[in-house]
C-alpha positions as CSV (number, residue, x, y, z in Angstrom):
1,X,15.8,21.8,41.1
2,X,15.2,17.8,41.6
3,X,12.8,16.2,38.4
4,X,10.8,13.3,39.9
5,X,8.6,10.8,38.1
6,X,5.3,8.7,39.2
7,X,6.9,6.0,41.2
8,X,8.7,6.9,45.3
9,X,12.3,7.3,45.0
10,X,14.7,8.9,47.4
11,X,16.6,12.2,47.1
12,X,19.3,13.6,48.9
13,X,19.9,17.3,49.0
14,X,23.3,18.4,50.2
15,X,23.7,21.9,52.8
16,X,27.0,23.0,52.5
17,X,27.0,26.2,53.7
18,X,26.8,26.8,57.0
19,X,23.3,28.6,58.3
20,X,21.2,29.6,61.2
21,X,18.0,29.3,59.5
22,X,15.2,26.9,61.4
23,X,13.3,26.1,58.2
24,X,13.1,24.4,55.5
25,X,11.0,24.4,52.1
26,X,9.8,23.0,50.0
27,X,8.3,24.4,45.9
28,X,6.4,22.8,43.7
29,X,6.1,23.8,40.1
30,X,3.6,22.1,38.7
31,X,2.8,21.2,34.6
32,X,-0.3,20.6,32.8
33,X,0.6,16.7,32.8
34,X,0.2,15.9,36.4
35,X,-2.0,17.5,39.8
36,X,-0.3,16.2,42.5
37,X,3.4,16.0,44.0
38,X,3.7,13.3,47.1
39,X,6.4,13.9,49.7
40,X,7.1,10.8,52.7
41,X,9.8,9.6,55.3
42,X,11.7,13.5,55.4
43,X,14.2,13.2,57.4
44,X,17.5,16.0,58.5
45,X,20.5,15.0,59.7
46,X,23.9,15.3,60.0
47,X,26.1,14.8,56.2
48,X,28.2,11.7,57.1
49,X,31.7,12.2,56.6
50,X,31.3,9.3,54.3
51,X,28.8,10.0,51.9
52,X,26.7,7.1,50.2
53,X,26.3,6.9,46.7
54,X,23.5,6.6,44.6
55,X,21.4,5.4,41.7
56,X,22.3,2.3,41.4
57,X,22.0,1.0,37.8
58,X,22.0,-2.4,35.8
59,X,23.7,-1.4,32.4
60,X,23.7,-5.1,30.5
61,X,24.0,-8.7,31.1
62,X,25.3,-12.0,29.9
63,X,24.8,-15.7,30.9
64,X,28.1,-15.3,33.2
65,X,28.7,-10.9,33.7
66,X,26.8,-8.4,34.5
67,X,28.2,-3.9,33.8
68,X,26.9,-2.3,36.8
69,X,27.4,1.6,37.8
70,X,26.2,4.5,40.5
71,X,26.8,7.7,41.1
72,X,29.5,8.6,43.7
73,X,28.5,10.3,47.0
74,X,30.8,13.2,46.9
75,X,34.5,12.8,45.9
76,X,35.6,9.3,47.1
77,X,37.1,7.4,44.0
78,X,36.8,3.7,46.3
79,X,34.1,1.4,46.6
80,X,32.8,-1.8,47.6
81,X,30.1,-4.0,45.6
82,X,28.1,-6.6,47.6
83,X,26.2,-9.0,45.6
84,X,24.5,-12.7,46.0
85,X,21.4,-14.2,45.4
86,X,17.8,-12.5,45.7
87,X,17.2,-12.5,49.1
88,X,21.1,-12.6,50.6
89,X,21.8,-10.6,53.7
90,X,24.9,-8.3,52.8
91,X,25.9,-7.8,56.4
92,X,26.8,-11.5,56.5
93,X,26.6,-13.4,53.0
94,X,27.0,-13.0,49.3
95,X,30.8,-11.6,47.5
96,X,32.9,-8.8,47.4
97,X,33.8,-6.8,44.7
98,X,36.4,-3.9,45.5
99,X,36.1,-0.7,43.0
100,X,38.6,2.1,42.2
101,X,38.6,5.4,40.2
102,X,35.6,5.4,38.6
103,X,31.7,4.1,39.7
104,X,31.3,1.3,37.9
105,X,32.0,-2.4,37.3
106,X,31.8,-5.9,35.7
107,X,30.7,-8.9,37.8
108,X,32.4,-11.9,36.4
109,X,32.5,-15.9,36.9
110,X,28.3,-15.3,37.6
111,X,26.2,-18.3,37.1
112,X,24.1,-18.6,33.9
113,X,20.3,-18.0,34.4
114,X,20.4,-16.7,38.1
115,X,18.7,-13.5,40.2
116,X,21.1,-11.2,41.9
117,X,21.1,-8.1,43.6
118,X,23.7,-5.8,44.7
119,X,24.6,-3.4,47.3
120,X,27.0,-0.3,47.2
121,X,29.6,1.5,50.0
122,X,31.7,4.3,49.6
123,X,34.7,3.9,51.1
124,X,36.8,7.1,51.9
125,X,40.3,8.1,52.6
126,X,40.9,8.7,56.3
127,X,36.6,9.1,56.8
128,X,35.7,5.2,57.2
129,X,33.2,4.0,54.7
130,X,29.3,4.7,54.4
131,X,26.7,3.0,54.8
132,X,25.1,0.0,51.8
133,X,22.6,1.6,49.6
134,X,20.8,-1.2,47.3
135,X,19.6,-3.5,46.4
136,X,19.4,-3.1,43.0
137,X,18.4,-6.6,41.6
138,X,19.6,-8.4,37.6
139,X,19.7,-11.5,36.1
140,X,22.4,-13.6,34.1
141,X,21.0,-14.9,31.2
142,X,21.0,-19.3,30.2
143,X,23.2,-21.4,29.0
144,X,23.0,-21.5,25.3
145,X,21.0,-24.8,24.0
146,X,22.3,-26.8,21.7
147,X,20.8,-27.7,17.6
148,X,18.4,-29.6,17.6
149,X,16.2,-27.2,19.6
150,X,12.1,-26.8,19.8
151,X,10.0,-24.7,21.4
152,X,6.5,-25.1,22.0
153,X,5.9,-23.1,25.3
154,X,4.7,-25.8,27.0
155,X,6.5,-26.1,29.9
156,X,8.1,-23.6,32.7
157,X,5.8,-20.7,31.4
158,X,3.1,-18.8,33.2
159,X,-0.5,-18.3,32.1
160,X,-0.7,-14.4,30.5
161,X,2.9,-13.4,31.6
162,X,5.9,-12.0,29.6
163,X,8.3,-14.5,28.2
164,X,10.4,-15.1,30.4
165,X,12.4,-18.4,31.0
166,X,15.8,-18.4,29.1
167,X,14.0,-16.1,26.3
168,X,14.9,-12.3,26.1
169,X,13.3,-9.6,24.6
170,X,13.2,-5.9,23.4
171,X,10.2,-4.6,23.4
172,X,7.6,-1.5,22.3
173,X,4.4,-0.7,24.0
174,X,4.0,-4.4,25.5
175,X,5.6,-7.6,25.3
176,X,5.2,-11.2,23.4
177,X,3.1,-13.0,26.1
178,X,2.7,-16.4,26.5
179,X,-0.5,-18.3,26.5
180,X,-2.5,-21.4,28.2
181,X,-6.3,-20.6,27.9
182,X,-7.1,-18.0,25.7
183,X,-8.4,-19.0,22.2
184,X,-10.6,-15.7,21.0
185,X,-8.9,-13.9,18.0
186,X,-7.2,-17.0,16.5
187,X,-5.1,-17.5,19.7
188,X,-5.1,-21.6,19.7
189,X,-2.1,-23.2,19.8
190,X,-1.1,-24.8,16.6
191,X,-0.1,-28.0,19.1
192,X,-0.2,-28.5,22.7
193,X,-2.0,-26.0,24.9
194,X,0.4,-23.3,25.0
195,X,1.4,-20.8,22.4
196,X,2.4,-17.2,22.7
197,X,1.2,-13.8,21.1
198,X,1.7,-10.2,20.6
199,X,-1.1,-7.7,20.9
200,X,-1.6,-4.7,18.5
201,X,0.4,-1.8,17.7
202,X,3.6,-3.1,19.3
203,X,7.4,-4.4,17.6
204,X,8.7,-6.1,19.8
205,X,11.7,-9.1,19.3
206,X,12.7,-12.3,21.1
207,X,15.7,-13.7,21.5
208,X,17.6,-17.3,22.3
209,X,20.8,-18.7,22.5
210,X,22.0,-21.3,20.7
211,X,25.4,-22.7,20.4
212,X,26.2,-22.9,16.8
213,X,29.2,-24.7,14.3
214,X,30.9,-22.8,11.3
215,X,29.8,-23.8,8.1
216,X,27.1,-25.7,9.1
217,X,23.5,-24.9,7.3
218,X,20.7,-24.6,9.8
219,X,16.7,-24.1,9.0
220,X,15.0,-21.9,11.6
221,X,11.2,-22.5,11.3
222,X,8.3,-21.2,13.0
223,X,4.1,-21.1,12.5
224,X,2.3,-17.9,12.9
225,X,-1.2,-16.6,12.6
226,X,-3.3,-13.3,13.1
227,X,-7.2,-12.7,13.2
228,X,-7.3,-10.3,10.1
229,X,-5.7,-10.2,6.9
230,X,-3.6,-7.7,7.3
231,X,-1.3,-5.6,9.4
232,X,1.2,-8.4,10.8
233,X,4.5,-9.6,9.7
234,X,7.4,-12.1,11.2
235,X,11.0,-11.8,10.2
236,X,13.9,-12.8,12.1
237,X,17.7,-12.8,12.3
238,X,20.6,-13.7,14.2
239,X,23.7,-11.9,15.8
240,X,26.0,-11.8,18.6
241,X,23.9,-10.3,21.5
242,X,20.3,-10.4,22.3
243,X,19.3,-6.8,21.1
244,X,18.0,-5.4,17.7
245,X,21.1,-3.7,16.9
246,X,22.9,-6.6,17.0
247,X,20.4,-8.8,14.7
248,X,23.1,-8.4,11.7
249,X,22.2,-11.4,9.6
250,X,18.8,-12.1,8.4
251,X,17.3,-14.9,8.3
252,X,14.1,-14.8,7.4
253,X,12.7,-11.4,5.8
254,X,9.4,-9.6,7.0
255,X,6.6,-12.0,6.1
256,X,3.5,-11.2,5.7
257,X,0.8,-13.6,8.3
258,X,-2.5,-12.8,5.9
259,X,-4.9,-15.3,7.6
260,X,-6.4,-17.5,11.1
261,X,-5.0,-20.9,9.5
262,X,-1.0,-21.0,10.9
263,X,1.0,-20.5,8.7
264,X,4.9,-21.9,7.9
265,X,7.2,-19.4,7.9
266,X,11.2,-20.7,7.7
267,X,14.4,-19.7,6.4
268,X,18.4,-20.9,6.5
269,X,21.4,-19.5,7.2
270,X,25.2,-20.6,8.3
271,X,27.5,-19.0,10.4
272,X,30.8,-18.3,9.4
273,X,32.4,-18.8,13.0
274,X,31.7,-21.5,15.9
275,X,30.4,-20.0,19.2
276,X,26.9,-18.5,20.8
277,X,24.7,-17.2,18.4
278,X,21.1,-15.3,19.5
279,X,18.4,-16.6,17.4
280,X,15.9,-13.4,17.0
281,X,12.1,-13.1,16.0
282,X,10.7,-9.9,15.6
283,X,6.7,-9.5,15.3
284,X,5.5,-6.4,13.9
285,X,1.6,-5.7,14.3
286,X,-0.4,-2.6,13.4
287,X,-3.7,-1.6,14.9
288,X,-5.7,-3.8,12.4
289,X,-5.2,-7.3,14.2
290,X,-5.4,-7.9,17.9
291,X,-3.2,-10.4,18.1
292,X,0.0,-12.2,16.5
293,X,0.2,-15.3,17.5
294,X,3.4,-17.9,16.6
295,X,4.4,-21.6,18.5
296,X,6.7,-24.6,17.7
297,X,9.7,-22.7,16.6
298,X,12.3,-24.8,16.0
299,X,16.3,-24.6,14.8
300,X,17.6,-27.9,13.1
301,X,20.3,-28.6,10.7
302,X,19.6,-27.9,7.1
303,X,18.3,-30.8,5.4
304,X,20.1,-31.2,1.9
305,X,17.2,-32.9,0.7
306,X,14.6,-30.1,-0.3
307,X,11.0,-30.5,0.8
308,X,8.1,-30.2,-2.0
309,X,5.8,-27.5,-1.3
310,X,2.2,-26.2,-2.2
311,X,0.3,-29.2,-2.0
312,X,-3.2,-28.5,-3.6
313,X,-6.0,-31.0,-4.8
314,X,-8.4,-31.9,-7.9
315,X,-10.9,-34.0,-9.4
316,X,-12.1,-34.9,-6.2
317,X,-14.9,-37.2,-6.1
318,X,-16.7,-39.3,-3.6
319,X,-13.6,-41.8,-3.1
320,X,-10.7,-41.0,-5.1
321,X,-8.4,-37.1,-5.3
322,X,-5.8,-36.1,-7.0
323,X,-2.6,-34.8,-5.4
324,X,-0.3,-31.8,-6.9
325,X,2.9,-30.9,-5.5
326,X,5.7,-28.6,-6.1
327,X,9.0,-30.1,-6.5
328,X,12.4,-27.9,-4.9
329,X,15.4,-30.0,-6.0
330,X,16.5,-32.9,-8.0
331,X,14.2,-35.6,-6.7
332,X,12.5,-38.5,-9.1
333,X,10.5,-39.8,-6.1
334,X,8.4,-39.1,-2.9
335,X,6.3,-40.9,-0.8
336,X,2.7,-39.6,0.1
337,X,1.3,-40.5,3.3
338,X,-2.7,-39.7,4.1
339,X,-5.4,-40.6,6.6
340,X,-8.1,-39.0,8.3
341,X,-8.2,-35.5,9.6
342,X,-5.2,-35.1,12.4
343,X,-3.8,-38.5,12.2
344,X,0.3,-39.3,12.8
345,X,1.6,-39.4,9.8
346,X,4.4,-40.9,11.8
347,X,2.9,-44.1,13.5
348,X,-0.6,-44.1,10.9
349,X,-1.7,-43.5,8.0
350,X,-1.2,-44.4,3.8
351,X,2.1,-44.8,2.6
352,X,2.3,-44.3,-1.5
353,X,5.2,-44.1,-3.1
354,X,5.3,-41.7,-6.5
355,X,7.6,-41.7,-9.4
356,X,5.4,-39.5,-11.9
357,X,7.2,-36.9,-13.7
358,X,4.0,-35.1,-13.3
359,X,4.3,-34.3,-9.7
360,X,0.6,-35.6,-8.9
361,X,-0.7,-38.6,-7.9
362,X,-4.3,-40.2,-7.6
363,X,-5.8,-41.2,-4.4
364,X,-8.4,-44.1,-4.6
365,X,-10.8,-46.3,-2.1
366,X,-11.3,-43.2,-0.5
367,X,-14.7,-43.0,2.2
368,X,-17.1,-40.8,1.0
369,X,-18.5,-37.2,2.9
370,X,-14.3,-37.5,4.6
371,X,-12.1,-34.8,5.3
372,X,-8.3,-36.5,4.7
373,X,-4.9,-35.0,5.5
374,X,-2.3,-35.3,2.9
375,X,2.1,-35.2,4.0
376,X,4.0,-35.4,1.3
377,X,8.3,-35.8,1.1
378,X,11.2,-36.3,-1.4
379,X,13.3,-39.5,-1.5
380,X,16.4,-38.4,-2.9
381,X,18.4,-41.1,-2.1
382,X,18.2,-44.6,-0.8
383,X,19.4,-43.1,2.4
384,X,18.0,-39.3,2.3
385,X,14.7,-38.0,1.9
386,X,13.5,-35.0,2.7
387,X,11.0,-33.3,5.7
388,X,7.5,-33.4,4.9
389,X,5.9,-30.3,3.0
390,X,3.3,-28.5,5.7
391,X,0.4,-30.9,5.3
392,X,-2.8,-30.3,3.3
393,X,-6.5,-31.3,3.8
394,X,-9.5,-32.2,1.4
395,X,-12.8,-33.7,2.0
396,X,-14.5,-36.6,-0.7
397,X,-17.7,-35.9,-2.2
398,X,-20.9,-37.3,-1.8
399,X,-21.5,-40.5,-3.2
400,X,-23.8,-40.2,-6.8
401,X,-26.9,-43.0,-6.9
402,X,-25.1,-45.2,-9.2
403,X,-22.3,-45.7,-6.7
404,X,-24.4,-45.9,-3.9
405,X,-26.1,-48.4,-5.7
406,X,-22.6,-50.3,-7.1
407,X,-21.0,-49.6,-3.4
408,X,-21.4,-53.1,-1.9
409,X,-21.2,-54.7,-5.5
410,X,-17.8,-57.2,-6.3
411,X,-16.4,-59.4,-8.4
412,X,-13.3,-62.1,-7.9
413,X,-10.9,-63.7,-9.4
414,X,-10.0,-60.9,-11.5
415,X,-7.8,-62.0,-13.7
416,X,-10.3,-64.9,-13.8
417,X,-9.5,-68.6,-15.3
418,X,-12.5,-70.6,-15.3
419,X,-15.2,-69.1,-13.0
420,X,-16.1,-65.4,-12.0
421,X,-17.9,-65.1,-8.9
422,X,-20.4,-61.5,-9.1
423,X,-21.9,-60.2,-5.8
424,X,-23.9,-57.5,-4.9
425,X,-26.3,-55.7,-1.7
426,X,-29.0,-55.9,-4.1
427,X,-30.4,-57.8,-7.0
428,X,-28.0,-58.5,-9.8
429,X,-30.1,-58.0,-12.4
430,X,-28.4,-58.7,-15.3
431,X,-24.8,-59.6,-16.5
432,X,-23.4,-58.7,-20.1
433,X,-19.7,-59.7,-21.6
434,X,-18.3,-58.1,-24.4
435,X,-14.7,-58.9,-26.5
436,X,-13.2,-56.3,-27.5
437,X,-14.4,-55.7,-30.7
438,X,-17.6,-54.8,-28.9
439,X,-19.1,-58.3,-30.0
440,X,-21.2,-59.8,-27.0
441,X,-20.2,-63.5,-25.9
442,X,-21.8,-63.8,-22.6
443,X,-25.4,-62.5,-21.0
444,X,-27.0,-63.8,-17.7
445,X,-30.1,-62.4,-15.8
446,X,-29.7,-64.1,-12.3
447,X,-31.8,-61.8,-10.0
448,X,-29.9,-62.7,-7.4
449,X,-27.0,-61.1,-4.8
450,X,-24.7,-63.6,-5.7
451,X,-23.8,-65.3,-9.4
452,X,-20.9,-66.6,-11.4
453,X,-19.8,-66.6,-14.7
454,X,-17.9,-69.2,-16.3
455,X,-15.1,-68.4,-18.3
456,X,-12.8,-71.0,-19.0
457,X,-13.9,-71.3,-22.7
458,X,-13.7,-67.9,-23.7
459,X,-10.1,-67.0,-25.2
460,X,-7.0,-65.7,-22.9
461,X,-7.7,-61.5,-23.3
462,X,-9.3,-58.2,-22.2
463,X,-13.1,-58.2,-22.0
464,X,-16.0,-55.7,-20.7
465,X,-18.5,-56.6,-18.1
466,X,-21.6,-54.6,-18.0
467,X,-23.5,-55.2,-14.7
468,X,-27.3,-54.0,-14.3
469,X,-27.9,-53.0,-10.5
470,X,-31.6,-51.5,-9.3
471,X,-32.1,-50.1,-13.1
472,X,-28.5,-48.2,-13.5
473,X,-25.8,-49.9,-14.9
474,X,-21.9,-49.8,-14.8
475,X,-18.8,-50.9,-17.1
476,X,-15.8,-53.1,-15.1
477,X,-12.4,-54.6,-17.1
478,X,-11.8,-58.1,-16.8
479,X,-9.2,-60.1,-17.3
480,X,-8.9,-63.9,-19.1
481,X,-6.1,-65.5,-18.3
């Protein structure tokens, strides 16, 4: 009895005995999972005296190798492999490969990140050889890439496709896919315009090569992000071969992606030998979320300088915020760089350097209604500092009436010798100075946008200047030289 499946394959049935039937027959017997059996291209001849084998078969793969097998025709124990390009003719191109004992092989000396197929003859003692059966087709996987390495998808992938490329995978009921134009379910990249993603139900790993140095500390990082709150994780780990079994050191354990907004997953590891590691990401997704969705992995050396982490924000107002950080290792000093929403904190922005023991600094001269980004990174050294912490965003306040009012309002020198120059976008309406002791020693009511006080007879110290704007009035330090 032959078992067939859904797709046209060929089968060969042997007549050994010798007969003078004139028919043949065929039975069906059929099961409750399909209703139709489809027979084509039937054909009766003569059994060559060499017979073909069969089932040609594709058992793994390497950048440079590739284990191949068949099952013999009959009982010949010799063979010849043909194999070349995709596309070679095997009557006239391609290499040889001459087999013995049993059906199977190893292509060596293949180049990395090819298509090949194959071909198959018996060849029999004292019966000439059969005919080629094939082609069967594989592929040697790349050249391992050296550290630093980045990947963003956005270049030599295909719209909606597997991940293919120099990528591997082992996958469940579908595969990580990459991605150019869809954005529904929290699919937009994170940079770029190309991410990829994993639809639901499915656990399913990548994997990459990557030529690797004993002892050497490396940081794998990677941003992911679902569109529910539950029901996906990312771990990963690395090994010797791209397939789960051999994921034997972890790297990063199963982390929980909770929300839309990417999120920063990394971890570090060393190896203990030089050579080719695989790099491996599994994504694991339950019914819950459609989609996973990760982009700009990258693999670097391990900074020794530790990043600060959970950057949050208070006391915001209309043009000042306060910034709070985490610190990770021994540093007395970091440098805070902000600007507006999705500048580079690389060629723009604020650079403020930080020395409080508190971990927080203050923003000031901040627009009002503005949405700012926030980077912020350890200086542990005159020569080492650390990456920047995944960057933060808050938005100012809205400005109150008295600084609406006091917005366009200055005052200069400040420390101030003998003259101080006031001026305002409206009336100044009147000007008090007080010592402190709280005793007054100068008043003006100009009514004007523009006055001055002079100061050079009052004594060298601190003094308050109470300015009246439009009815509301505000407190400023000056000081006498």
């Amino acid at each position: 009895m032959l078992s067939i499946t859904s797709v046209f394959d060929q089968y060969k049935v042997n007549f050994d005995e010798s007969s003078t039937d004139n028919y043949i027959a065929f039975k069906v017997t059929y099961y409750a999972d399909y209703y139709a059996v489809y027979l084509d291209d039937i054909t009766w001849e003569f059994t060559p005296s060499c017979t073909e084998p069969s089932d040609l078969v594709v058992d793994g793969m390497s950048m440079t190798t590739s284990d191949l097998s068949w099952t013999a025709g009959a009982d010949e124990t010799n063979w010849e492999v043909v194999y070349g390009p995709v596309g070679f003719n095997p009557e006239t191109e391609g290499m040889s490969a001459s087999v013995t004992d049993t059906p199977n092989t190893t292509l060596t000396d293949l180049d990395p990140d090819t298509d090949y197929e194959f071909y198959v003859k018996s060849q029999c003692v004292g019966a000439g050889e059969s005919s080629l059966i094939g082609p069967e087709s594989f592929f040697t996987f790349c050249e391992a890439s050296s550290v630093p390495f980045f990947e963003g998808f956005e270049n030599g992938y295909v719209d909606e496709e597997n991940i293919a490329g120099c990528w591997s995978s082992q996958s469940g009921e579908t595969e990580w896919k990459t991605n150019n134009g869809s954005i529904d379910n929290n699919r937009e990249p994170r940079t770029g315009d190309w991410n990829a993603y994993l639809s639901y139900n499915n656990n399913d790993w990548i994997f990459y090569a990557l030529e690797l140095t004993e002892g050497v500390s490396y940081d794998l990082t990677l941003y992911a992000r679902q569109d529910k709150t539950e029901g996906a994780s990312i771990s990963a780990s690395y090994g010797l071969e791209n397939n789960a079994s051999a994921m034997t050191d972890e790297i990063i354990a199963p982390f929980n992606i909770t929300n839309g907004d990417y999120q920063m997953v990394t971890g570090s590891f060393t190896p203990d030998e030089d050579g080719v590691y695989y790099i491996g990401i599994k994504g694991s997704v339950t019914y819950i979320p459609y989609y996973l969705t990760i982009d700009d992995i990258s693999v670097v050396e391990s900074n020794t300088c530790a990043a600060p982490s959970e950057i949050t924000f208070s006391e915001i107002t209309s043009d000042s915020a306060e910034v709070n950080w985490v610190e990770n290792g021994t540093a007395t000093e970091w440098e805070l760089i902000y600007g507006l929403e999705g500048f580079n904190p690389e060629t723009e922005g604020t650079s403020l350097i930080s020395d409080a023991d508190t971990y927080s600094e203050v923003l000031t001269d901040l627009e009002s209604e503005t949405t700012y980004d926030v980077y912020v990174r350890a200086i542990c050294s005159e020569d080492e500092q650390s990456e920047f912490a995944e960057p933060k965003s808050f938005t100012t306040g809205t400005l109150s009436i008295e600084n609406q009012v006091f917005e366009n309002f200055k005052f200069y020198p400040n420390p101030v010798n003998a003259q101080l120059i006031l001026q305002a976008g409206t009336q100044i309406e009147s000007v008090k100075l007080y010592n402190m002791l709280g005793q007054s020693v100068m008043i003006s009511s100009p009514n004007k946008l523009q006055t001055q006080l002079e100061t050079e007879s009052l004594q060298s110290g601190v003094y308050l200047m109470k300015v009246s704007l439009n009815g509301h009035v505000k407190t400023f330090r000056v000081l006498k030289k």
